[in-house]
MIDREN-65550 format. One record per residue (C-alpha): residue number from 1; residue in one letter; x, y, z. Coordinates in pm, 1 decimal, always signed. Example, Ala and Ser with C-alpha at 12.3 -4.5 7.8 and 13.67 -1.06 7.14 Angstrom:
2
+-----+-----+----------+----------+----------+
!   n ! res !        X !        Y !        Z !
+-----+-----+----------+----------+----------+
!   1 !   A !  +1230.0 !   -450.0 !   +780.0 !
!   2 !   S !  +1367.0 !   -106.0 !   +714.0 !
+-----+-----+----------+----------+----------+
This chain:
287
+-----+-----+----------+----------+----------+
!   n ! res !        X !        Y !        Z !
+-----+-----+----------+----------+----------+
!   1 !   X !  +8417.5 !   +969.9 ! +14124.2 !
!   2 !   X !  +8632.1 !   +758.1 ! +13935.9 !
!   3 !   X !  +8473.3 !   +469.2 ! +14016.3 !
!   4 !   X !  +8125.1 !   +656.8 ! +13954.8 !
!   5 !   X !  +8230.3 !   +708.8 ! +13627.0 !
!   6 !   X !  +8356.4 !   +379.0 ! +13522.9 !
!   7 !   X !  +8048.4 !   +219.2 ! +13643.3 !
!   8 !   X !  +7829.6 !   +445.9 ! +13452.9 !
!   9 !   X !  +8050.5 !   +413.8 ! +13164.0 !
!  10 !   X !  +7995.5 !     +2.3 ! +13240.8 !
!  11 !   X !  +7611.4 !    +85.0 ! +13253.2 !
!  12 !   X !  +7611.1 !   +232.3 ! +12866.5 !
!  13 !   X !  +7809.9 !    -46.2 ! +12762.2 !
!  14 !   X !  +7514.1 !   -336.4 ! +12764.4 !
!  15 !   X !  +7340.9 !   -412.2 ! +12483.5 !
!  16 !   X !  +7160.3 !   -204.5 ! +12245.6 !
!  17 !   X !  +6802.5 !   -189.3 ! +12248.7 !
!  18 !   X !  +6668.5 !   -399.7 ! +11906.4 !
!  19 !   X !  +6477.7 !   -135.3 ! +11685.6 !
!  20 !   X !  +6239.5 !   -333.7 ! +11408.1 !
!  21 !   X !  +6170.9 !    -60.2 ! +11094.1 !
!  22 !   X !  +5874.9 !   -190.1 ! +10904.7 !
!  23 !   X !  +5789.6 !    -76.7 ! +10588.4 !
!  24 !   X !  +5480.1 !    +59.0 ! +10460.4 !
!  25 !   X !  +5184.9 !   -110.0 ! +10261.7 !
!  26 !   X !  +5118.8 !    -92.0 !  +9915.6 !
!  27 !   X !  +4751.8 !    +74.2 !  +9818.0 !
!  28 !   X !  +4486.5 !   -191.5 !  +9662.9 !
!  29 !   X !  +4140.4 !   -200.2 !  +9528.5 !
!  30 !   X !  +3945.8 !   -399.1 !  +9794.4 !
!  31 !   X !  +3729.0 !   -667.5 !  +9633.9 !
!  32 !   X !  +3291.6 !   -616.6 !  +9632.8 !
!  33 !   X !  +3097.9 !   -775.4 !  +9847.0 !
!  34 !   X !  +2864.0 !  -1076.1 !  +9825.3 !
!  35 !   X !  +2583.2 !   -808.5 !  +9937.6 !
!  36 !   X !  +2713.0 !   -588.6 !  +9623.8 !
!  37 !   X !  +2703.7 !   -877.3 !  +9436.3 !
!  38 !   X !  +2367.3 !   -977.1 !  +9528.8 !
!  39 !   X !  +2226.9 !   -656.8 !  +9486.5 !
!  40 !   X !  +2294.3 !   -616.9 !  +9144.5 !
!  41 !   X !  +2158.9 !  -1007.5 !  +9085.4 !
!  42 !   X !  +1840.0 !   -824.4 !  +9212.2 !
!  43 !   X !  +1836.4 !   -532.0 !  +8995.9 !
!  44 !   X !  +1864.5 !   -729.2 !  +8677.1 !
!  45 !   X !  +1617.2 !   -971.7 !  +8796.9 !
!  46 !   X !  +1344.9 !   -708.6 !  +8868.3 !
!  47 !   X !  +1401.3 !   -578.6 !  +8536.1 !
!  48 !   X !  +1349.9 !   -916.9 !  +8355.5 !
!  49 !   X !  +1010.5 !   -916.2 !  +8542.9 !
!  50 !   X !   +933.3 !   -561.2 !  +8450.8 !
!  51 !   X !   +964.6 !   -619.9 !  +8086.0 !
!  52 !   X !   +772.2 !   -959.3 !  +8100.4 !
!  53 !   X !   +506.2 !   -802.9 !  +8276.0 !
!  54 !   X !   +468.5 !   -526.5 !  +8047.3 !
!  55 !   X !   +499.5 !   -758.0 !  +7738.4 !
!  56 !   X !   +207.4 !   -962.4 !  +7884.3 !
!  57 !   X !    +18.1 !   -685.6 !  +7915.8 !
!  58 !   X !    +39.3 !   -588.0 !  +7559.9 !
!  59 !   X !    -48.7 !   -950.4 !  +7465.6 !
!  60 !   X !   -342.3 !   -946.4 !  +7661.5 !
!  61 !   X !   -477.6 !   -602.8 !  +7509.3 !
!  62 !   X !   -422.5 !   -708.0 !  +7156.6 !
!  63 !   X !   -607.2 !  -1028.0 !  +7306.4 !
!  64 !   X !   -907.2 !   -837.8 !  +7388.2 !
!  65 !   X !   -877.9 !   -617.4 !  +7091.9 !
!  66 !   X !   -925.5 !   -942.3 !  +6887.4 !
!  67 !   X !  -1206.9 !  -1041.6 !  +7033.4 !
!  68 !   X !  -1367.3 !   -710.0 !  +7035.5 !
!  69 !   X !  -1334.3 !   -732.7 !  +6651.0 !
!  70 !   X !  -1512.4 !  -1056.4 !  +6636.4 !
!  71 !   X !  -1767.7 !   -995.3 !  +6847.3 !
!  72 !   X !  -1868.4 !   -637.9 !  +6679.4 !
!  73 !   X !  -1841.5 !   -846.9 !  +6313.0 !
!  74 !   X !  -2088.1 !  -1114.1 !  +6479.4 !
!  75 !   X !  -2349.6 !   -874.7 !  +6605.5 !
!  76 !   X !  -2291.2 !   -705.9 !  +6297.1 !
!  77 !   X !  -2332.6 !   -978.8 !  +6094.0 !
!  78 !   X !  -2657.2 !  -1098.2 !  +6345.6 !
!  79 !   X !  -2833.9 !   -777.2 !  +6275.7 !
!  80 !   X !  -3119.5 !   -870.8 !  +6001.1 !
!  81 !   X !  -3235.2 !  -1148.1 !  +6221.3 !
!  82 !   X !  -3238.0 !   -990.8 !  +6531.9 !
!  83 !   X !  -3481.4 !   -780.2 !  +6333.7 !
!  84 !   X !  -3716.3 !  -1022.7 !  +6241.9 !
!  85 !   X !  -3714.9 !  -1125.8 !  +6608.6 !
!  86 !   X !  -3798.9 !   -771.4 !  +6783.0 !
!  87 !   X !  -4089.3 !   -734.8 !  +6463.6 !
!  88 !   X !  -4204.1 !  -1112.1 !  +6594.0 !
!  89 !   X !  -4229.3 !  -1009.8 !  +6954.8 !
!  90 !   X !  -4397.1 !   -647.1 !  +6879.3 !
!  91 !   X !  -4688.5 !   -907.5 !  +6715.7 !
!  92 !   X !  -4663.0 !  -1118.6 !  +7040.3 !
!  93 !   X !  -4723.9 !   -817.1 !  +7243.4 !
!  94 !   X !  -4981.3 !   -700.1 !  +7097.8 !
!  95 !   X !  -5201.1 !  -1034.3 !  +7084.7 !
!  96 !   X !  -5096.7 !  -1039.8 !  +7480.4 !
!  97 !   X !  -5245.0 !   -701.7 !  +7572.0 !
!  98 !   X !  -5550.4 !   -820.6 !  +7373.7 !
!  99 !   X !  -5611.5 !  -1118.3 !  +7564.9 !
! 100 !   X !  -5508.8 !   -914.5 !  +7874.2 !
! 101 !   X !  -5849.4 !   -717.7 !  +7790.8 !
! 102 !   X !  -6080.3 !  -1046.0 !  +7797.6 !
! 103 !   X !  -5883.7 !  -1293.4 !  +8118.1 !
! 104 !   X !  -5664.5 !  -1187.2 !  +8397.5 !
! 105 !   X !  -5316.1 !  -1128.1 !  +8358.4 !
! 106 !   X !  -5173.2 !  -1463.1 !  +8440.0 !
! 107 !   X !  -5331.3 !  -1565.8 !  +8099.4 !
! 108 !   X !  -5030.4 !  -1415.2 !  +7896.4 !
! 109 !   X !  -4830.7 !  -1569.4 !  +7638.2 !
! 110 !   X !  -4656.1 !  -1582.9 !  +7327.0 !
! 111 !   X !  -4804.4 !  -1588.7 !  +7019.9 !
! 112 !   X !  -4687.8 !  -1546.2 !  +6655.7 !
! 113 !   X !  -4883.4 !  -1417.7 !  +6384.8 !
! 114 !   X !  -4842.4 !  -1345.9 !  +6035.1 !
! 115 !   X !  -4837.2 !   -952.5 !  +5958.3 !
! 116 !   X !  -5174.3 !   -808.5 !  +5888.4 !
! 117 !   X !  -5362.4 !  -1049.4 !  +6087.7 !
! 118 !   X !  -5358.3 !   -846.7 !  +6452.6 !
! 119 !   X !  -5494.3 !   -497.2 !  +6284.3 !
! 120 !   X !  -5858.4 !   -573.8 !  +6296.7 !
! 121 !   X !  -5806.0 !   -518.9 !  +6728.6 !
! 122 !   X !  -5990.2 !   -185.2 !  +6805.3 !
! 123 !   X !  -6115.4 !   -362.5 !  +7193.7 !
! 124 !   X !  -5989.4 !   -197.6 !  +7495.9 !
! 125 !   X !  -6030.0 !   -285.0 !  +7842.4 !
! 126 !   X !  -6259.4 !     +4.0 !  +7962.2 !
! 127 !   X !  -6519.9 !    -65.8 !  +7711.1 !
! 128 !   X !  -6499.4 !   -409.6 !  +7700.0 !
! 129 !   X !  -6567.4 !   -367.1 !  +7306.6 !
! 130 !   X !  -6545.8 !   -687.9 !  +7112.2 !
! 131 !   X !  -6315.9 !   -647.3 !  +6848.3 !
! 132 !   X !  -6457.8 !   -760.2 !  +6494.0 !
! 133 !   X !  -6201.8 !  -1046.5 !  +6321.0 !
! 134 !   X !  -6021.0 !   -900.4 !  +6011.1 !
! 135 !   X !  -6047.5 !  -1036.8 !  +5653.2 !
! 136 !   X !  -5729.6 !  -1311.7 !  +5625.8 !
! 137 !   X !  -5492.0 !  -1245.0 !  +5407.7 !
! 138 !   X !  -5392.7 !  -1570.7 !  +5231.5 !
! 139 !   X !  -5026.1 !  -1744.2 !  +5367.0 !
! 140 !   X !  -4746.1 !  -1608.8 !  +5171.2 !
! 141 !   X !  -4516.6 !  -1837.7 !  +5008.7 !
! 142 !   X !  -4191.6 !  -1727.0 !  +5205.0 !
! 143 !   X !  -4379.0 !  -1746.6 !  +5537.1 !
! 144 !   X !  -4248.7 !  -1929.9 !  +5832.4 !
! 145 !   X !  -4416.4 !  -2197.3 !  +5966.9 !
! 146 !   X !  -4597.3 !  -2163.3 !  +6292.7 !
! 147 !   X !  -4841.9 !  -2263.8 !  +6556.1 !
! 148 !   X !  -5075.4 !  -2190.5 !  +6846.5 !
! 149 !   X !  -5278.4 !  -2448.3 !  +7009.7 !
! 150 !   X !  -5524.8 !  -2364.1 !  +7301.1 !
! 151 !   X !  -5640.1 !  -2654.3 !  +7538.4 !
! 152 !   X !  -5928.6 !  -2869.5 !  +7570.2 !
! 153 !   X !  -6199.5 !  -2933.5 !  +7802.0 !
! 154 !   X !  -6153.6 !  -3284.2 !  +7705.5 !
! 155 !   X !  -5993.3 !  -3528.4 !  +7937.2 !
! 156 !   X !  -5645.9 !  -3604.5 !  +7940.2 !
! 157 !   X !  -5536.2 !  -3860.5 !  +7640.5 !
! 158 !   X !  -5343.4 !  -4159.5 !  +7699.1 !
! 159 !   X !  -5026.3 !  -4194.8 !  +7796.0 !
! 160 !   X !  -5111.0 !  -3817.9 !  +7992.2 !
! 161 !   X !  -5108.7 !  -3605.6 !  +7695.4 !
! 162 !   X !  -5254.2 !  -3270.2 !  +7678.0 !
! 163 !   X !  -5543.6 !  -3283.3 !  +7464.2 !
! 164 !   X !  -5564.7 !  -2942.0 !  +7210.2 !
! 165 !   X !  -5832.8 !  -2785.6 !  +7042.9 !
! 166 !   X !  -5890.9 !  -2888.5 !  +6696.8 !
! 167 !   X !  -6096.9 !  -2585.3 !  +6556.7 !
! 168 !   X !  -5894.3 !  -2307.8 !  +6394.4 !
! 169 !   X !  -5954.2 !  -1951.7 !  +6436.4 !
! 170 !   X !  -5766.7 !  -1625.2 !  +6501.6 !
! 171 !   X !  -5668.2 !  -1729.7 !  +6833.7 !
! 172 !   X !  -5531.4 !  -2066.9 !  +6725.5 !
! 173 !   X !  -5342.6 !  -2152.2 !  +6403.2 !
! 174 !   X !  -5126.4 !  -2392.3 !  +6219.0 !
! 175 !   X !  -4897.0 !  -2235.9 !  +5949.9 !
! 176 !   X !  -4716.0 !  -2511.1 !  +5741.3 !
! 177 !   X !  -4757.9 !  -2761.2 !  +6074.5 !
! 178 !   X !  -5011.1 !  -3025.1 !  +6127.5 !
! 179 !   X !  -5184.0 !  -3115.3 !  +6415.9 !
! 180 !   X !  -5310.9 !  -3471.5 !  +6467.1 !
! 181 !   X !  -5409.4 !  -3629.3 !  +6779.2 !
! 182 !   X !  -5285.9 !  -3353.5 !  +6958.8 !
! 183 !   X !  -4943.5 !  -3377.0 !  +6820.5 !
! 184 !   X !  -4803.6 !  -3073.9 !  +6639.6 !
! 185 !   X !  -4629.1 !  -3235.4 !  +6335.0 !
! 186 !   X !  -4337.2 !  -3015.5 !  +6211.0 !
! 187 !   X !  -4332.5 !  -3019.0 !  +5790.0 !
! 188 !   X !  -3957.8 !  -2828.5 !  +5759.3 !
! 189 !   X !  -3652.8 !  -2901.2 !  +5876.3 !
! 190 !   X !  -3520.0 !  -2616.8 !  +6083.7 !
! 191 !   X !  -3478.4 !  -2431.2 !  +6448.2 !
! 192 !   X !  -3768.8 !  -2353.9 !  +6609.2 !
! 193 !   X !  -3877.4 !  -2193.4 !  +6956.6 !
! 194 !   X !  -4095.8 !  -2478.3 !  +7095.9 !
! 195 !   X !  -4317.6 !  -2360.1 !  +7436.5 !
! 196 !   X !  -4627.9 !  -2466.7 !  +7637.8 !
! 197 !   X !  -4792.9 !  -2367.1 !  +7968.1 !
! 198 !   X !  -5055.1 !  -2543.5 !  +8197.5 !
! 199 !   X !  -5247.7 !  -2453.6 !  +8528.2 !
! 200 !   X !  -5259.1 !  -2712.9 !  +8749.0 !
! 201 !   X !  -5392.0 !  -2742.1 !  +9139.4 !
! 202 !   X !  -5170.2 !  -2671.9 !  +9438.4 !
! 203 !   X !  -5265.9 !  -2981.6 !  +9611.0 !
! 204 !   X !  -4969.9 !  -3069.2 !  +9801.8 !
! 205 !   X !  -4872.6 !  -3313.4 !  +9535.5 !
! 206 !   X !  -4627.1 !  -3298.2 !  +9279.5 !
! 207 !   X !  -4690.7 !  -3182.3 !  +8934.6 !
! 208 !   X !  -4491.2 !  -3276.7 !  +8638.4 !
! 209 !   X !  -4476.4 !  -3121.1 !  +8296.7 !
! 210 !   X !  -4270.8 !  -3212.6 !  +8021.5 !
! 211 !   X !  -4295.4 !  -3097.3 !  +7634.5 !
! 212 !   X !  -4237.0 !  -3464.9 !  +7418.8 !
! 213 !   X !  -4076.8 !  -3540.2 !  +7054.8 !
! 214 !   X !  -4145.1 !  -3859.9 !  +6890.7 !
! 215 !   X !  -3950.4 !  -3899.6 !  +6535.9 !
! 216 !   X !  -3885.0 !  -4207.5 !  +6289.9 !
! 217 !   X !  -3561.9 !  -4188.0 !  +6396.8 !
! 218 !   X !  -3535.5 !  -4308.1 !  +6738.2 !
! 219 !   X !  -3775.1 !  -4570.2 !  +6909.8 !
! 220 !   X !  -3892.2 !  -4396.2 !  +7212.0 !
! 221 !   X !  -4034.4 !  -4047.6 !  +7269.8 !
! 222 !   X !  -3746.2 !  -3780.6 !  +7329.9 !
! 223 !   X !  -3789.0 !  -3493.8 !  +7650.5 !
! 224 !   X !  -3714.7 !  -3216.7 !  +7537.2 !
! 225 !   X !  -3832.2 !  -3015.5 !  +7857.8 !
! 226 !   X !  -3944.1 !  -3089.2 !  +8163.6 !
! 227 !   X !  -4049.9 !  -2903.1 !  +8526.0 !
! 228 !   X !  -4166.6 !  -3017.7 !  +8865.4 !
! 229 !   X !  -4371.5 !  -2824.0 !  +9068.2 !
! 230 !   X !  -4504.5 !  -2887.2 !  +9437.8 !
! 231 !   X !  -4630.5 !  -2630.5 !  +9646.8 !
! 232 !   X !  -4960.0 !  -2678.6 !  +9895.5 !
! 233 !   X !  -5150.5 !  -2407.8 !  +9998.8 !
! 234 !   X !  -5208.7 !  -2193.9 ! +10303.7 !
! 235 !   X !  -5507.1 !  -2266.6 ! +10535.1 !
! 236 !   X !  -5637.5 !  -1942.4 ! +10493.2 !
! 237 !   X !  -5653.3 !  -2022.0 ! +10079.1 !
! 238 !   X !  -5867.6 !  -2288.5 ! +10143.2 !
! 239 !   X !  -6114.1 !  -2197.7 ! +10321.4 !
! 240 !   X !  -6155.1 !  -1904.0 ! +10094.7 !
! 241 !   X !  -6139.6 !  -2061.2 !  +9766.3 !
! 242 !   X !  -5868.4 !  -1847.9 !  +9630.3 !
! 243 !   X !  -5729.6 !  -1861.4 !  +9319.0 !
! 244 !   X !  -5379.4 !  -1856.1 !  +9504.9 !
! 245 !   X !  -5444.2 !  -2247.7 !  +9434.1 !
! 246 !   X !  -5374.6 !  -2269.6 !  +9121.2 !
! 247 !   X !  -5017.1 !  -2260.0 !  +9001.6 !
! 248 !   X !  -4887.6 !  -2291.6 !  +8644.6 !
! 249 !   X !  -4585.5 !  -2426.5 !  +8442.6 !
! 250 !   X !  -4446.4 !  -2262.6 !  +8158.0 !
! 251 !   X !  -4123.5 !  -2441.0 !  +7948.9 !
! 252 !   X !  -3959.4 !  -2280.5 !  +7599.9 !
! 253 !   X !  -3668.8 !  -2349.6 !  +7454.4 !
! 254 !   X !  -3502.0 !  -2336.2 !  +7092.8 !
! 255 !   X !  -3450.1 !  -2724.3 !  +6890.2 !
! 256 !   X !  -3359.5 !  -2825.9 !  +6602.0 !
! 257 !   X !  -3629.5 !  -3023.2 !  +6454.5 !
! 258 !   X !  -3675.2 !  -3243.7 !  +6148.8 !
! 259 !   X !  -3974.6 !  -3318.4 !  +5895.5 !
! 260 !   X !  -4215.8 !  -3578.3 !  +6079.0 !
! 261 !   X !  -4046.4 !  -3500.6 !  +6401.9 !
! 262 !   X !  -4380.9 !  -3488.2 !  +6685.1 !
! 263 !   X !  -4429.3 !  -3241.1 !  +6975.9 !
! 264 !   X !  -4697.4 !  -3306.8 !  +7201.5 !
! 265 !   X !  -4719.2 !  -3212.3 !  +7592.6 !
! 266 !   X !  -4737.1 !  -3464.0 !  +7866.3 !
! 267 !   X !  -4836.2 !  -3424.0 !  +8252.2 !
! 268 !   X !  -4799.4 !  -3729.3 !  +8535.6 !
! 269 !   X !  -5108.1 !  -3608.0 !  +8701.9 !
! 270 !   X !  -5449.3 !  -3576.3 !  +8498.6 !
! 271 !   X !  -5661.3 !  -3503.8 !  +8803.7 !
! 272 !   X !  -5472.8 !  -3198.5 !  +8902.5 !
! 273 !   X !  -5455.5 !  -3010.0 !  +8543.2 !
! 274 !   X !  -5703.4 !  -2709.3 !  +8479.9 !
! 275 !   X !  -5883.3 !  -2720.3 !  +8179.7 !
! 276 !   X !  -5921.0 !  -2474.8 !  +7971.8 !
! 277 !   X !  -5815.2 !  -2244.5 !  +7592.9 !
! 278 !   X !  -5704.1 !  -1961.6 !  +7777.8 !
! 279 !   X !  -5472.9 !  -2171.9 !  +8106.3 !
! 280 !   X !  -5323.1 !  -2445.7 !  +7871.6 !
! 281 !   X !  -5134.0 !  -2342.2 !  +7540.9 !
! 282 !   X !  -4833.8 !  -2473.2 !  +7375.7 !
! 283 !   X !  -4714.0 !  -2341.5 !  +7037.5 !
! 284 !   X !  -4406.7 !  -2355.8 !  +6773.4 !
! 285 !   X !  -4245.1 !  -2100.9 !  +6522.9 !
! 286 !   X !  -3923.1 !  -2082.0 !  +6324.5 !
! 287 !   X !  -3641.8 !  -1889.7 !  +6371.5 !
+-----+-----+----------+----------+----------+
């Protein structure tokens, strides 16, 4: 027992077990991270674009506001002429349903008379009535100058032009132009609306018509329009002469033209043109 004793006694008397006490550790504010950081990079930047698009959108409506302005001021501003035009073309259509009543309806163009002249027109096209020409009035002083030519039965002229006819009368007229040789001669400086259409035949060949200006100023005749045609007809047309042969060519355009300045009409192919006052015209009028 004794022995017992001591030895347990010898057992407790190693060494004692190590015991580590650690202390604890002090709170701290953890740092943000990158994706934090980056998401508030992307909130600012959205804004930036937010505002910029929204201040580019005001620029653009005060923009069009702008040029809403000036284009209301122009039309505005446009209005007495555009006047004058719509009274012109009322004139125009009213010489066009006349000639509607006398030739077949690819016969219609543009004319320009001065007021007055067109009220003698009492003809209709179920009676066939021949309308009686009205007294002229003489040319005011403030009237625009103007012309209608009708074409010839003549041949073609040299050099291809269009030959014109040289008698006036209510269908054809030359206010303040000239025309010699077949060359409308313009007296004022100013714009004008310069046109002309022919009838040619649909031969399979190619048709060229051009409107010409010859001036002092330059050396060689100027083109001031031009169109190619080429179409050939069916069989079937052919054989039963119809008038789906014929085709026509009609050019207008505004120019600026100058006292002397020449306007005549030209064609590449003399045999092929359809003569005739009511299938070949050409014509000129300020604007």
């Amino acid at each position: 027992m004794a022995q017992g004793a001591v030895s347990f006694a010898g057992g407790l008397a190693g060494p004692y077990p190590q015991v580590f006490v650690v202390d604890s550790q002090a709170s701290y504010s953890p740092e943000p991270s990158s994706r934090r950081r980056w998401r508030g990079v992307r909130g600012r930047a959205l804004h930036y674009l937010v505002a910029l698009a929204v201040i580019g959108m005001l620029m653009e409506a005060g923009c069009i506001m702008h040029l809403y302005n000036r284009t209301r001021d122009l039309i505005n501003a446009a209005q007495p002429s555009a006047q004058q035009v719509v009274s012109k073309m009322l004139v125009v259509q009213r010489l066009c349903l006349y000639f509607q009543s006398l030739k077949h309806t690819e016969s219609k163009t543009h004319y320009l008379l001065q007021g007055g002249t067109a009220q003698g027109f009492t003809g209709s096209e179920e009676t066939n009535e021949i309308p009686v020409e009205p007294v002229r009035k003489p040319l005011p002083s403030k009237q625009k100058h103007s012309a209608h030519l009708r074409g010839s039965n003549s041949p073609v002229l040299a050099d291809n032009v269009v030959p014109w006819l040289e008698d006036k009368s209510l269908l054809m007229f030359t206010h303040g132009m000239v025309l010699n040789d077949s060359r409308l001669v313009v007296r004022k400086e100013g714009y004008y609306y310069v046109y002309s259409k022919v009838h040619f035949v649909e031969d399979c060949s190619l048709f060229k018509h051009q409107v010409m200006m010859k001036t002092d100023s330059y050396g060689n005749p100027i083109v001031l329009m031009k169109a190619n045609r080429y179409h050939c007809p069916t069989h079937k047309s052919k054989q039963q002469n119809s008038p789906q042969n014929i085709g026509n060519s009609y050019l207008g355009g505004v120019f600026h033209l100058s006292p002397g300045a020449k306007l005549y009409v030209t064609i590449d192919s003399p045999t092929l043109l359809k003569p005739g006052a009511d299938d070949n015209f050409m014509g000129a009028f300020m604007i």
